[in-house]
PDB file with SEQRES, HELIX, SHEET and CRYST1 records, atoms N, CA, C and O in Angstrom:
SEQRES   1 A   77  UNK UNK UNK UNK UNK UNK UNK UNK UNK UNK UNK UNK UNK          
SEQRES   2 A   77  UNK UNK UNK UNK UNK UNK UNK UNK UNK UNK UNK UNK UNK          
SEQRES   3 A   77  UNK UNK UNK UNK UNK UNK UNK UNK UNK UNK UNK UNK UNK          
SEQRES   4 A   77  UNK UNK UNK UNK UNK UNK UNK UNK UNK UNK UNK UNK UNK          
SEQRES   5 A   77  UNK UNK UNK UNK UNK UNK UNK UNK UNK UNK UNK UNK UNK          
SEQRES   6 A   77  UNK UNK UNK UNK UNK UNK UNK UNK UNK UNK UNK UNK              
HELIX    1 AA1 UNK A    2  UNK A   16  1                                  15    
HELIX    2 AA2 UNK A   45  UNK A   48  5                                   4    
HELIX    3 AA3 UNK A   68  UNK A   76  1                                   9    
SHEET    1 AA1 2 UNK A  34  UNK A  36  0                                        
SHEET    2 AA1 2 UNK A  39  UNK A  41 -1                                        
CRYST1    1.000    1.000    1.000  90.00  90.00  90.00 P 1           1          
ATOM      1  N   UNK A   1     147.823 -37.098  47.202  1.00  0.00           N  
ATOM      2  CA  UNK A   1     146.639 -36.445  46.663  1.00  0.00           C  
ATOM      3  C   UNK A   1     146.625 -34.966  47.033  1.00  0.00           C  
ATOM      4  O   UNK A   1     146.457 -34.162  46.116  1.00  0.00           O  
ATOM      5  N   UNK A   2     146.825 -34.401  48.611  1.00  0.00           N  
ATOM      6  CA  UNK A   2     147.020 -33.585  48.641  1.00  0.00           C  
ATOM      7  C   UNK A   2     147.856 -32.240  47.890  1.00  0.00           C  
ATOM      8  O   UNK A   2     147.498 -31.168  47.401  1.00  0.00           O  
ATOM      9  N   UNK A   3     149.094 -32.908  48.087  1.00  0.00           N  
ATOM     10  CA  UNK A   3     150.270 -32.033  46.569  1.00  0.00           C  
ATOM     11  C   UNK A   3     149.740 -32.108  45.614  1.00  0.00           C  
ATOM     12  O   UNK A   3     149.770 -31.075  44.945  1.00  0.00           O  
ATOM     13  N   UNK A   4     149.176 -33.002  45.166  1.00  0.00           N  
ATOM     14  CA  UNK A   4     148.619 -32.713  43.599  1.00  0.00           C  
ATOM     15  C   UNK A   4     147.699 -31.372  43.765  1.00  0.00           C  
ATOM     16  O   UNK A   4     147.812 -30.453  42.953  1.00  0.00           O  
ATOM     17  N   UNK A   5     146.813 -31.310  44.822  1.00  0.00           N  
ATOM     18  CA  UNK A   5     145.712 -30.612  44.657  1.00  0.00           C  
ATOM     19  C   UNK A   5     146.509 -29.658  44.699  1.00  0.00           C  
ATOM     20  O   UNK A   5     146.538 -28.940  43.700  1.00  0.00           O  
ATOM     21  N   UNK A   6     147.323 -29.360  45.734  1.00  0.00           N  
ATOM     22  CA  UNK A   6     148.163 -27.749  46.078  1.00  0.00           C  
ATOM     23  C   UNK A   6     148.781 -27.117  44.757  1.00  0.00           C  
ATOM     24  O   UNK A   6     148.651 -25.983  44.297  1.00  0.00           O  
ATOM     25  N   UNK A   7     149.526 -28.265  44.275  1.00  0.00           N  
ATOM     26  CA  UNK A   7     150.012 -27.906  42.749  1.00  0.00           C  
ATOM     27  C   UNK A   7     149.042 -27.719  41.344  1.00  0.00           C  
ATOM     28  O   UNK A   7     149.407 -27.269  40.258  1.00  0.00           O  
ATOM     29  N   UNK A   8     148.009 -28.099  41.642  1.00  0.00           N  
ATOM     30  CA  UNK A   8     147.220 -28.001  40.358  1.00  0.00           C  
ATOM     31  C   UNK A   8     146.768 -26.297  40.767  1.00  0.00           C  
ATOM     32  O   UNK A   8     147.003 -25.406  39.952  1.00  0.00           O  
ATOM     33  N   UNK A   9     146.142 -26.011  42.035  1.00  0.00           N  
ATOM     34  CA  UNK A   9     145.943 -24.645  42.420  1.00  0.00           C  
ATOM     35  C   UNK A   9     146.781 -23.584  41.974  1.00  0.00           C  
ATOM     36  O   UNK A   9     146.362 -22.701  41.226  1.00  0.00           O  
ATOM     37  N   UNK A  10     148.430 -23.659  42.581  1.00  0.00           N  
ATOM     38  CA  UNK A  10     149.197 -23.424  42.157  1.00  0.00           C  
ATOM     39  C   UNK A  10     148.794 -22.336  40.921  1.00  0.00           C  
ATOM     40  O   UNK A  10     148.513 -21.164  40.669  1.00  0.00           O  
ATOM     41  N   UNK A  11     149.015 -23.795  40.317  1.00  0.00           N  
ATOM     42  CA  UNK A  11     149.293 -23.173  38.681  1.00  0.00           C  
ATOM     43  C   UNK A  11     148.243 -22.392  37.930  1.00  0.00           C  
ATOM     44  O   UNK A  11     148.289 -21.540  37.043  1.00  0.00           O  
ATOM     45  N   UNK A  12     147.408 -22.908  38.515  1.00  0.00           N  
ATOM     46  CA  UNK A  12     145.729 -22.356  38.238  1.00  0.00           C  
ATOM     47  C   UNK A  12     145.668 -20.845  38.405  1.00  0.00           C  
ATOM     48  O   UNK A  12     145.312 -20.002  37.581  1.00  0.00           O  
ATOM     49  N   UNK A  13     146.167 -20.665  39.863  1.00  0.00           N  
ATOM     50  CA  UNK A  13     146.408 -19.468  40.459  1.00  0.00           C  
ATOM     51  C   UNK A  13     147.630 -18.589  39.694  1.00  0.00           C  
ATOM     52  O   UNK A  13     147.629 -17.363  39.807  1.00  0.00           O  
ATOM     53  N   UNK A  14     148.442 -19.126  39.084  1.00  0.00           N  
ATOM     54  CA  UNK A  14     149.495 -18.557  37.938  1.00  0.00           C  
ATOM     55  C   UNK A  14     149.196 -18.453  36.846  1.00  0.00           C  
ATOM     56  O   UNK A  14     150.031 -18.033  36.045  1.00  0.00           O  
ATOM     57  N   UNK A  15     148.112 -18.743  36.497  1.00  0.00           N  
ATOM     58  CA  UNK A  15     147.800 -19.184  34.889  1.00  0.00           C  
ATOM     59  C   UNK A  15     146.928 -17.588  35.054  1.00  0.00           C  
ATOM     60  O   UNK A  15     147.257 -16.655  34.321  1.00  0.00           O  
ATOM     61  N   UNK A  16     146.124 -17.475  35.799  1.00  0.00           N  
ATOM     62  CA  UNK A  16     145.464 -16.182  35.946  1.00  0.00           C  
ATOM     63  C   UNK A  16     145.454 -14.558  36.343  1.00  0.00           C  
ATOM     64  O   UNK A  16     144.676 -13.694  35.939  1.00  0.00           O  
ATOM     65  N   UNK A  17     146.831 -14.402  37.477  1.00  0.00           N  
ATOM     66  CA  UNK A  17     147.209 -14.155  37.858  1.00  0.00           C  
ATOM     67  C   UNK A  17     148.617 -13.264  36.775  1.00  0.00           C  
ATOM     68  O   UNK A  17     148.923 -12.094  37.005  1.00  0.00           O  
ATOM     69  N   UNK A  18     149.134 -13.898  35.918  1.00  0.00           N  
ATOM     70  CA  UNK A  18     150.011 -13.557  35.515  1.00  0.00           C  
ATOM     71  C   UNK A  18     149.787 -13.649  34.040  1.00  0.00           C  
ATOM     72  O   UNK A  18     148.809 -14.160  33.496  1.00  0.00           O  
ATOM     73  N   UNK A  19     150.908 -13.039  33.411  1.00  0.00           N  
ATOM     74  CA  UNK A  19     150.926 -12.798  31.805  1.00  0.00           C  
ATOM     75  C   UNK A  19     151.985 -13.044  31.258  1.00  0.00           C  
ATOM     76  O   UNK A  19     152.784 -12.125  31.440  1.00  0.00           O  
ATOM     77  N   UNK A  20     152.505 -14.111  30.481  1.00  0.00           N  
ATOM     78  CA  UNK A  20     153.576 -13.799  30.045  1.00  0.00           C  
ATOM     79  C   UNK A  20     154.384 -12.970  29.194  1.00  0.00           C  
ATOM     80  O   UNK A  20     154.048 -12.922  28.010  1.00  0.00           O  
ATOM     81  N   UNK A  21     155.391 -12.304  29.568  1.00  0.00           N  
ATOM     82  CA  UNK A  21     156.174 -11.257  28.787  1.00  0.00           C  
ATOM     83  C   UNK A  21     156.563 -11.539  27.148  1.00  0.00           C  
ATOM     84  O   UNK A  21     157.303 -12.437  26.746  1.00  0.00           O  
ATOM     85  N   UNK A  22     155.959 -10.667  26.436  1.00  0.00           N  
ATOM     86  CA  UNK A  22     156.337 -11.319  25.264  1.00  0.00           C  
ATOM     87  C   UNK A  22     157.716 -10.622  24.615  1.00  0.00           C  
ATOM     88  O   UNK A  22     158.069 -10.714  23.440  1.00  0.00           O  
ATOM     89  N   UNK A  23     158.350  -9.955  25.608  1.00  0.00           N  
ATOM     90  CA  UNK A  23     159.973  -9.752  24.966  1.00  0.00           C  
ATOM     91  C   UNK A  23     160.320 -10.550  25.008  1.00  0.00           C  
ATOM     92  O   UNK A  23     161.258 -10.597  24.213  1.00  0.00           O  
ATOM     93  N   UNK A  24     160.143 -11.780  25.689  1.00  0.00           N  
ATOM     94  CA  UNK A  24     160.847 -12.735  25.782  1.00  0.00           C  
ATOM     95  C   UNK A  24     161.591 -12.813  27.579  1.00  0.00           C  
ATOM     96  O   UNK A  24     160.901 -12.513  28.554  1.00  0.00           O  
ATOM     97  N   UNK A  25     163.031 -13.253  27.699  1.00  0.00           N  
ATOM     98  CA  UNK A  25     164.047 -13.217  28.782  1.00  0.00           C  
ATOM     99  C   UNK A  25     162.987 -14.635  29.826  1.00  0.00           C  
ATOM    100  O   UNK A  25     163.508 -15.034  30.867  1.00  0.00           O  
ATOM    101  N   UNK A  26     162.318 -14.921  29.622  1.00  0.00           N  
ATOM    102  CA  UNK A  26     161.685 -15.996  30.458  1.00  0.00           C  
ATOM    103  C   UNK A  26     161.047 -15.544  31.912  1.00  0.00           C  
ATOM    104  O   UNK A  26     161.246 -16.214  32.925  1.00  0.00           O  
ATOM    105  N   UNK A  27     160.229 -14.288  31.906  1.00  0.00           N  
ATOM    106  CA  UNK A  27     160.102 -13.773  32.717  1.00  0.00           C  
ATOM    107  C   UNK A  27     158.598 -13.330  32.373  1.00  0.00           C  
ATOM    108  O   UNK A  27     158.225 -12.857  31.300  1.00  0.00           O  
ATOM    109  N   UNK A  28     157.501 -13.684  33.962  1.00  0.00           N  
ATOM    110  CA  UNK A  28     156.668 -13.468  33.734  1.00  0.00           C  
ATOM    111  C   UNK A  28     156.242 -12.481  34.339  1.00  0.00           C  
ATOM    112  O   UNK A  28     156.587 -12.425  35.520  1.00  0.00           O  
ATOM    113  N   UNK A  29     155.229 -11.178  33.736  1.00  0.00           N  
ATOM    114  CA  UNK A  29     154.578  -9.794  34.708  1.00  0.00           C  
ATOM    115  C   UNK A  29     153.440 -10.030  35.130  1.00  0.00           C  
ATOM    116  O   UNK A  29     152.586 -10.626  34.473  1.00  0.00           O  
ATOM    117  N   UNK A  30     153.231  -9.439  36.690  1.00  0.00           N  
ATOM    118  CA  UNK A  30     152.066  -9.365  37.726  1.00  0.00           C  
ATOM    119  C   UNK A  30     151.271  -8.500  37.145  1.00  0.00           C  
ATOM    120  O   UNK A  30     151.821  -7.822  36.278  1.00  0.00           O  
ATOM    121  N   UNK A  31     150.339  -8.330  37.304  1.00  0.00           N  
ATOM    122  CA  UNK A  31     149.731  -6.710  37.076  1.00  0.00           C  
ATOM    123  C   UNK A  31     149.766  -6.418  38.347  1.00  0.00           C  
ATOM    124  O   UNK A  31     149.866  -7.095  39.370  1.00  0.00           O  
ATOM    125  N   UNK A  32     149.640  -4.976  38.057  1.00  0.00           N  
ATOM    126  CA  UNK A  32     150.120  -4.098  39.471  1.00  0.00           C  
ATOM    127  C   UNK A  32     149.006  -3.699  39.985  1.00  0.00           C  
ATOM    128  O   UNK A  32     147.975  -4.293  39.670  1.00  0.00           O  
ATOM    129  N   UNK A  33     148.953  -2.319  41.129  1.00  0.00           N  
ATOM    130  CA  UNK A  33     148.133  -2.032  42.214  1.00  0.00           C  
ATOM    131  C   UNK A  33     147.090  -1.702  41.049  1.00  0.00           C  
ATOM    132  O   UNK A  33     147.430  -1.188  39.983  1.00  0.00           O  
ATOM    133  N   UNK A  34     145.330  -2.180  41.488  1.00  0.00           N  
ATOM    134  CA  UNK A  34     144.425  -1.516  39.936  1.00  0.00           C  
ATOM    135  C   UNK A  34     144.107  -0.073  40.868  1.00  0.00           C  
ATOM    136  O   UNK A  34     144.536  -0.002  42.020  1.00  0.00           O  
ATOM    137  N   UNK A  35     143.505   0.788  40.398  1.00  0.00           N  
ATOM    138  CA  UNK A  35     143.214   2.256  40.692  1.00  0.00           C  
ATOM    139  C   UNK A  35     141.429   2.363  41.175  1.00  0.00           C  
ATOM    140  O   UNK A  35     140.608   2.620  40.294  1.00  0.00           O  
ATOM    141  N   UNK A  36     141.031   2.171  42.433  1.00  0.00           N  
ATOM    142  CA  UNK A  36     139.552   2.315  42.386  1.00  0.00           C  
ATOM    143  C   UNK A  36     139.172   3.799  43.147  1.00  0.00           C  
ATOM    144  O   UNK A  36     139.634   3.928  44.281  1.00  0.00           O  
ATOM    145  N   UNK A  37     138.421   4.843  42.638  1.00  0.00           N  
ATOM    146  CA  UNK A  37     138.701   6.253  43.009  1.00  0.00           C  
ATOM    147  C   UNK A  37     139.955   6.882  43.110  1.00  0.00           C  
ATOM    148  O   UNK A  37     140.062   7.741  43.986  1.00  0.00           O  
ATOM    149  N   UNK A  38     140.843   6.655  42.458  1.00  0.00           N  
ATOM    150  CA  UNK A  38     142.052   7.420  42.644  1.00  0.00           C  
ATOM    151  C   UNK A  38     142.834   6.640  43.946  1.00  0.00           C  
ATOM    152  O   UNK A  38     143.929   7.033  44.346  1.00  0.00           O  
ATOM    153  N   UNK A  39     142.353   5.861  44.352  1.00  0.00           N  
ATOM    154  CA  UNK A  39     143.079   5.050  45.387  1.00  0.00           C  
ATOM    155  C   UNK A  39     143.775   3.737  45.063  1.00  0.00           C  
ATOM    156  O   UNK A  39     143.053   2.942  44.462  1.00  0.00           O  
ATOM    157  N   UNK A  40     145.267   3.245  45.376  1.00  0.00           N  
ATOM    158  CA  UNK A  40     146.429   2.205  44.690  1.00  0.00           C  
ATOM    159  C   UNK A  40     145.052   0.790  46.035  1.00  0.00           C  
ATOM    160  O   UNK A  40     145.124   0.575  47.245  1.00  0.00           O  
ATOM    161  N   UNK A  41     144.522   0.490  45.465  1.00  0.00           N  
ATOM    162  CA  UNK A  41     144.660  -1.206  45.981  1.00  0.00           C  
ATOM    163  C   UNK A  41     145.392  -2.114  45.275  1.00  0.00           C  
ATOM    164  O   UNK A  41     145.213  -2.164  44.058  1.00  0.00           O  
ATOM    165  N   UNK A  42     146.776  -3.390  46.185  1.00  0.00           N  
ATOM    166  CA  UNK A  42     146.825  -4.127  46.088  1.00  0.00           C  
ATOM    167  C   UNK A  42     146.160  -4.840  46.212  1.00  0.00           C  
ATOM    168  O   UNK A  42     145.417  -4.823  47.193  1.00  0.00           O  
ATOM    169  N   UNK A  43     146.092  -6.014  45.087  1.00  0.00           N  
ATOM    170  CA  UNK A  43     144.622  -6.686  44.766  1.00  0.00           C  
ATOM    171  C   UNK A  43     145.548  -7.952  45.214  1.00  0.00           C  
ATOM    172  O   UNK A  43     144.760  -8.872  45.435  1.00  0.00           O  
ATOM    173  N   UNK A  44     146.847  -8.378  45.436  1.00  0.00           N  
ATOM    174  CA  UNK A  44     147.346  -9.608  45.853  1.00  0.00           C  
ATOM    175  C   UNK A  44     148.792  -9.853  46.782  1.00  0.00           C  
ATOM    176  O   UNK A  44     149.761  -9.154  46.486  1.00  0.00           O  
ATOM    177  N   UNK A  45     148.872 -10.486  47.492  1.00  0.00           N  
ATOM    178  CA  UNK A  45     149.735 -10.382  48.583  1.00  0.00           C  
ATOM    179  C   UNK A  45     151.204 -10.068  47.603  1.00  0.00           C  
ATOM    180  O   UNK A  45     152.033  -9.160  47.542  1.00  0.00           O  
ATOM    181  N   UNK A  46     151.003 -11.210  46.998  1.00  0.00           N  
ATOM    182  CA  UNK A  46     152.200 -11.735  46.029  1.00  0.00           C  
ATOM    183  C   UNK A  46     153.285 -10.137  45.883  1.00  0.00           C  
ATOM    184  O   UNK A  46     154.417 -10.047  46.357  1.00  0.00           O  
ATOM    185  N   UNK A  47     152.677  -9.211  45.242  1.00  0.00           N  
ATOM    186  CA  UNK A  47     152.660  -8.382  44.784  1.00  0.00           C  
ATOM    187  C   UNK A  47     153.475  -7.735  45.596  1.00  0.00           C  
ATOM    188  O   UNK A  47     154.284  -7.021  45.004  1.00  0.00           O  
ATOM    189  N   UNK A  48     153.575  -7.740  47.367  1.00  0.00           N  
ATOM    190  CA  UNK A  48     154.226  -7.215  47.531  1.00  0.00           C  
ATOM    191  C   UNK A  48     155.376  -8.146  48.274  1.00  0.00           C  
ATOM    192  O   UNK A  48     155.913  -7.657  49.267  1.00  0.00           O  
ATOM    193  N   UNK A  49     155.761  -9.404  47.859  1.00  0.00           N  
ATOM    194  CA  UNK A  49     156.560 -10.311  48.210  1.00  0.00           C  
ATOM    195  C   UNK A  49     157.637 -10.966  47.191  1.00  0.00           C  
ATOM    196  O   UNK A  49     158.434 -11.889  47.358  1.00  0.00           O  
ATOM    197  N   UNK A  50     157.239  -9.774  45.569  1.00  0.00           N  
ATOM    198  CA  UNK A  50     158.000 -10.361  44.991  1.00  0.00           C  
ATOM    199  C   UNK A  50     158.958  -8.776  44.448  1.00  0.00           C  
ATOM    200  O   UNK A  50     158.563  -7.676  44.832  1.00  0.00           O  
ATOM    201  N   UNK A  51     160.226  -8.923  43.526  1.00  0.00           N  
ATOM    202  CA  UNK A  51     161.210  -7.758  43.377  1.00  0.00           C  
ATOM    203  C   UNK A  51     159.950  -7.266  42.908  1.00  0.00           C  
ATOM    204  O   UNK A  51     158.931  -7.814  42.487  1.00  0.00           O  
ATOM    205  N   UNK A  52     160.408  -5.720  43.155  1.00  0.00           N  
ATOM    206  CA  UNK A  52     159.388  -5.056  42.267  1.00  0.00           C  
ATOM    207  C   UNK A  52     159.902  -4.055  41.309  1.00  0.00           C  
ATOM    208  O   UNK A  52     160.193  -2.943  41.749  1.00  0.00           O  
ATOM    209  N   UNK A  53     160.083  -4.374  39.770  1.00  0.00           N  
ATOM    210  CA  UNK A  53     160.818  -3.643  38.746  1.00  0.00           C  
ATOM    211  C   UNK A  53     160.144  -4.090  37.679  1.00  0.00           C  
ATOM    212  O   UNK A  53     159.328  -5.011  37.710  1.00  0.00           O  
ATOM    213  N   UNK A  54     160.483  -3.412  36.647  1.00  0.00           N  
ATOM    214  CA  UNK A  54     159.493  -3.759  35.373  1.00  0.00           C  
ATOM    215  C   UNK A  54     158.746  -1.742  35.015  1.00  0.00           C  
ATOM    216  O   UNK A  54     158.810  -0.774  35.773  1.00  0.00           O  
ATOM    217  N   UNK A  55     158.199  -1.829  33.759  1.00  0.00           N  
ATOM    218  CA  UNK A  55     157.382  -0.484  34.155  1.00  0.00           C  
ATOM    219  C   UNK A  55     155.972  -0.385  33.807  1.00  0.00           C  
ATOM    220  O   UNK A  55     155.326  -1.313  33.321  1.00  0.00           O  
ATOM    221  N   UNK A  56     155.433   0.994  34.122  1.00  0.00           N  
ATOM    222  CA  UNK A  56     154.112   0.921  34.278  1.00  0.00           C  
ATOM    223  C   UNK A  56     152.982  -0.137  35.351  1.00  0.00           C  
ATOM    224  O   UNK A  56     151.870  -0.612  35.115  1.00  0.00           O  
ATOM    225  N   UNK A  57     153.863  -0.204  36.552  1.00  0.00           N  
ATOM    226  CA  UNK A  57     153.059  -0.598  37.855  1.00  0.00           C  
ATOM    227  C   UNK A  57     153.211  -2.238  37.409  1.00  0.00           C  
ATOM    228  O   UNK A  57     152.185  -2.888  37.610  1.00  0.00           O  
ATOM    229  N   UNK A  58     154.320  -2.959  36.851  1.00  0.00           N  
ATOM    230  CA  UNK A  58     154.214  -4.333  36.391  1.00  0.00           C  
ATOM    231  C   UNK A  58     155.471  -4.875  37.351  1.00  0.00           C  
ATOM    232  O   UNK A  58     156.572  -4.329  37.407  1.00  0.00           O  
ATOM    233  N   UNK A  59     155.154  -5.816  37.937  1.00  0.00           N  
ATOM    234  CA  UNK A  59     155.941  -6.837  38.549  1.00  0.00           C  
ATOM    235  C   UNK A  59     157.067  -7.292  37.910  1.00  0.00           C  
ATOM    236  O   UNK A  59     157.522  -6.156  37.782  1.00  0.00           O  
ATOM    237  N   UNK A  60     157.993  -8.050  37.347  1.00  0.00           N  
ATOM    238  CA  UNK A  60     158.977  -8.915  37.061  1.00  0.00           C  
ATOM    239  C   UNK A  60     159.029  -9.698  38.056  1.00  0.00           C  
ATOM    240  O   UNK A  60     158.921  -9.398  39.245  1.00  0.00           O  
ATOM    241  N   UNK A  61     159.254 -11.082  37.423  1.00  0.00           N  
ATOM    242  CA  UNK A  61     159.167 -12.243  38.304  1.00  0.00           C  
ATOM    243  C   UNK A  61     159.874 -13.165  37.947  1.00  0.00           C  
ATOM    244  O   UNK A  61     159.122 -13.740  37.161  1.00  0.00           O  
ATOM    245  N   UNK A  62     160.987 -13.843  37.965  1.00  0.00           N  
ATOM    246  CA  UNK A  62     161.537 -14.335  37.539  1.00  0.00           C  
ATOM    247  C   UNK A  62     161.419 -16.067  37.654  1.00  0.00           C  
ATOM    248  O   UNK A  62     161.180 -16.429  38.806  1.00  0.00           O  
ATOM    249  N   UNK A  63     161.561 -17.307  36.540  1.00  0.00           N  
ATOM    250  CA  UNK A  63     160.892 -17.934  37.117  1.00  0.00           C  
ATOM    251  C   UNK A  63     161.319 -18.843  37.932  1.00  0.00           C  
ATOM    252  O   UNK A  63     160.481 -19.682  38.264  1.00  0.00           O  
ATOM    253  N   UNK A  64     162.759 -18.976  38.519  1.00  0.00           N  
ATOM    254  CA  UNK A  64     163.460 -19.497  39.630  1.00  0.00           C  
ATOM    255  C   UNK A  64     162.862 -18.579  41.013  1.00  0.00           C  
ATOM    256  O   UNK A  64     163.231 -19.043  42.092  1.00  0.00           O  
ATOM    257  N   UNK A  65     162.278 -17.754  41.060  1.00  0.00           N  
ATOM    258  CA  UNK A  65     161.759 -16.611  42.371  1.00  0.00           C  
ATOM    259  C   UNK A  65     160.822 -17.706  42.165  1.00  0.00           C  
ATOM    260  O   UNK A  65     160.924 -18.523  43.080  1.00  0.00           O  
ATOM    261  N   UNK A  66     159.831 -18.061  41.182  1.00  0.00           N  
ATOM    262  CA  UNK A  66     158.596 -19.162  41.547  1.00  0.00           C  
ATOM    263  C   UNK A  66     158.275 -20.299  41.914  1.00  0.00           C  
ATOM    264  O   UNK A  66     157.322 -20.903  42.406  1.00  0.00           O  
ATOM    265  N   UNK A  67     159.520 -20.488  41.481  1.00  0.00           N  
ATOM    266  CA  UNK A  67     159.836 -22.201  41.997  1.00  0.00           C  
ATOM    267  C   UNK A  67     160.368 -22.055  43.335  1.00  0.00           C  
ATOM    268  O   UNK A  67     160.077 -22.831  44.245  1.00  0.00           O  
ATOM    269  N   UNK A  68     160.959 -21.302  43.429  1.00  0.00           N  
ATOM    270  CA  UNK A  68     161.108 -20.875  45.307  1.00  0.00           C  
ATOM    271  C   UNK A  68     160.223 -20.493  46.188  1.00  0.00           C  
ATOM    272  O   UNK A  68     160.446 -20.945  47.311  1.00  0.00           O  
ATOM    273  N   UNK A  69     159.414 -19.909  46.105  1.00  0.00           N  
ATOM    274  CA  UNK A  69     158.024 -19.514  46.324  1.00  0.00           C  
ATOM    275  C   UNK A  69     157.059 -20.344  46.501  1.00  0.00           C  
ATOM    276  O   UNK A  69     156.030 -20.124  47.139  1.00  0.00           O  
ATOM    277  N   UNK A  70     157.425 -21.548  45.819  1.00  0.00           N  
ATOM    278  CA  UNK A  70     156.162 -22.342  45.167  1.00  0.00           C  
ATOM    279  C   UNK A  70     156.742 -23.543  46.850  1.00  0.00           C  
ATOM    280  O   UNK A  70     156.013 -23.866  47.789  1.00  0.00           O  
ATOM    281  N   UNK A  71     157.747 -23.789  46.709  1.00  0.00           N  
ATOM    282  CA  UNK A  71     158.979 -24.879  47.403  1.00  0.00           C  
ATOM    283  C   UNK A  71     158.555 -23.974  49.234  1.00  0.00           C  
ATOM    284  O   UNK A  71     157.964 -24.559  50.142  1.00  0.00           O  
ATOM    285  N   UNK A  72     158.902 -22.974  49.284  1.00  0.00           N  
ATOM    286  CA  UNK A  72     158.610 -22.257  50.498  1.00  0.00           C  
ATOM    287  C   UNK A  72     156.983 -22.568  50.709  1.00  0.00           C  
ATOM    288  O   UNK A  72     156.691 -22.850  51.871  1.00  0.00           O  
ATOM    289  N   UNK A  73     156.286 -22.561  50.101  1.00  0.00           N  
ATOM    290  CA  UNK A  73     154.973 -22.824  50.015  1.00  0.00           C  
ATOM    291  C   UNK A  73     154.517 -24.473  50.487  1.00  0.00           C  
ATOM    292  O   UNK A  73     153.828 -24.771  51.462  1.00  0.00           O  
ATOM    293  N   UNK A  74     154.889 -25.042  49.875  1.00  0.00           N  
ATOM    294  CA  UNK A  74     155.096 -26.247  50.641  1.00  0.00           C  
ATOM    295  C   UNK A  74     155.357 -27.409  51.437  1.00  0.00           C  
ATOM    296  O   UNK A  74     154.847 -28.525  51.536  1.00  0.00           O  
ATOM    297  N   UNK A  75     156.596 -26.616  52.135  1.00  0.00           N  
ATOM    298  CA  UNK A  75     156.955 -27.082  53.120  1.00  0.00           C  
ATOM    299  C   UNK A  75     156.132 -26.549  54.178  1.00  0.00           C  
ATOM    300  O   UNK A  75     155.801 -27.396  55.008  1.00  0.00           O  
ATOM    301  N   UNK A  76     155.616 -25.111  54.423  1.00  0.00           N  
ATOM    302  CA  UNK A  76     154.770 -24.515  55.418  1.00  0.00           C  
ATOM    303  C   UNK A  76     153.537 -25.199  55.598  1.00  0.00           C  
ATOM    304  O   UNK A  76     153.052 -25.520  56.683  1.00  0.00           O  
ATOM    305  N   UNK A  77     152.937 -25.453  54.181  1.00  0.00           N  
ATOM    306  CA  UNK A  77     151.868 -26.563  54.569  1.00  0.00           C  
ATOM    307  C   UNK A  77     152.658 -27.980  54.805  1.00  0.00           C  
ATOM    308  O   UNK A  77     152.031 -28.992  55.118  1.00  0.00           O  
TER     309      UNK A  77                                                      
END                                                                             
């Protein structure tokens, strides 16, 4: 019951969180730092735990990095 819950979050937390790229390549973008007064807040850890390339302040994420992520994630709990 527990994994289920972790995994339904998960995805919940991905479903919102992210956008999928519509060039295609199977790769989904973060949005990046938002701008409040001229100041960069990171609005999510993730952000700075994953490659960071892509342009205009956008993540690339590839989706074997998520399933690793996701796998590292669950063994810690």
């Amino acid at each position: 019951m527990r994994e289920s819950c972790l995994t339904l979050l998960f995805i919940f937390l991905l479903f919102f969180t992210m956008k999928v790229d519509s060039s295609g390549g199977g790769a989904l973008k973060l949005k990046g730092p938002t701008q409040v007064s001229n100041t960069p807040i990171k609005k999510y850890c993730i952000n700075d735990c994953l490659a960071r390339q892509g342009d205009n302040k956008e993540r690339t994420v590839s989706i074997s990095s998520l399933r690793r992520g996701h796998n590292t994630l669950e063994r810690a709990l």
